[in-house]
Each structure stands twice: as structure tokens, then as C-alpha cells.
C-alpha positions in Angstrom: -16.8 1.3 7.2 -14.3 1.1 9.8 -12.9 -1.5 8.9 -11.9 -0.5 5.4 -10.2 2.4 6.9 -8.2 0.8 8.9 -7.3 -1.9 6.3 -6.7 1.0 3.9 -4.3 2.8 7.0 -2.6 -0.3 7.3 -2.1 -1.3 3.4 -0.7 1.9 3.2 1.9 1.2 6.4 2.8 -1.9 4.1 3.0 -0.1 1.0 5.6 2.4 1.8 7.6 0.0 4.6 7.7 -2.0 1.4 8.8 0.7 -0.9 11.3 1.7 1.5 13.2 -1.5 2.4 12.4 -4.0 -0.8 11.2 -1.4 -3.1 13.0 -0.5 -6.6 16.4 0.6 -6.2 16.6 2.1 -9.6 13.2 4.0 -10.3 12.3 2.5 -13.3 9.5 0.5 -11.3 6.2 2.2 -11.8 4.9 1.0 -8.3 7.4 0.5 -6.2 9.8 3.1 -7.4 7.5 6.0 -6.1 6.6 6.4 -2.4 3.5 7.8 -2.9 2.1 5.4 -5.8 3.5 2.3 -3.6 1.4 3.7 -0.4 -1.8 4.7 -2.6 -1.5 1.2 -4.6 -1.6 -1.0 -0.8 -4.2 1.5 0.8 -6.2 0.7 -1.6 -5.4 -3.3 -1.8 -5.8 -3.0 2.1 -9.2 -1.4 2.1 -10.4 -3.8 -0.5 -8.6 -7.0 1.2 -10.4 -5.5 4.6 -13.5 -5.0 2.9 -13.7 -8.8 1.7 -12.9 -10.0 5.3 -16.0 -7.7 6.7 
């Protein structure tokens, strides 16, 4: 369990480090236009990537 919340923690580092310096300059991205819909989509990818690797 642990180790899904730290993937999840750290896909959600990634998601908004990503929406913040690559991310969708113009808004119309429905993922990476948002800050809190990037970080929510990668916690989620992290948690499920972590829970695969456990």
C-alpha cells in the first residue's frame, strides 16, 4: 500500500512539473492545460505504474 502512495505522490510531482514547464500554453489542452487535472491524471498513472512494479 505504500508503495502506491508514494508512486501516486510522485506521479503527481511529475504531473504538475510537467504542466508547468511543457504543459499547454494556450488552455485548450484538456490535460495539460489545468494544474489540477495534469497532477490528478499522473497521481493516478503513478500509483497504478507503482502498483504494477509491487
Amino acid at each position: 500500500m505504500i508503495a502506491i502512495i508514494i508512486g501516486a505522490v510522485v506521479g503527481g510531482i511529475v504531473g504538475f512539473l510537467y504542466y508547468r514547464f511543457i504543459g499547454c500554453r494556450s488552455g485548450t489542452c484538456i490535460i495539460t492545460g489545468n494544474p489540477y487535472i495534469s497532477t490528478i491524471y499522473w497521481a493516478v498513472l503513478g500509483g497504478l505504474v507503482a502498483n504494477l512494479l509491487k
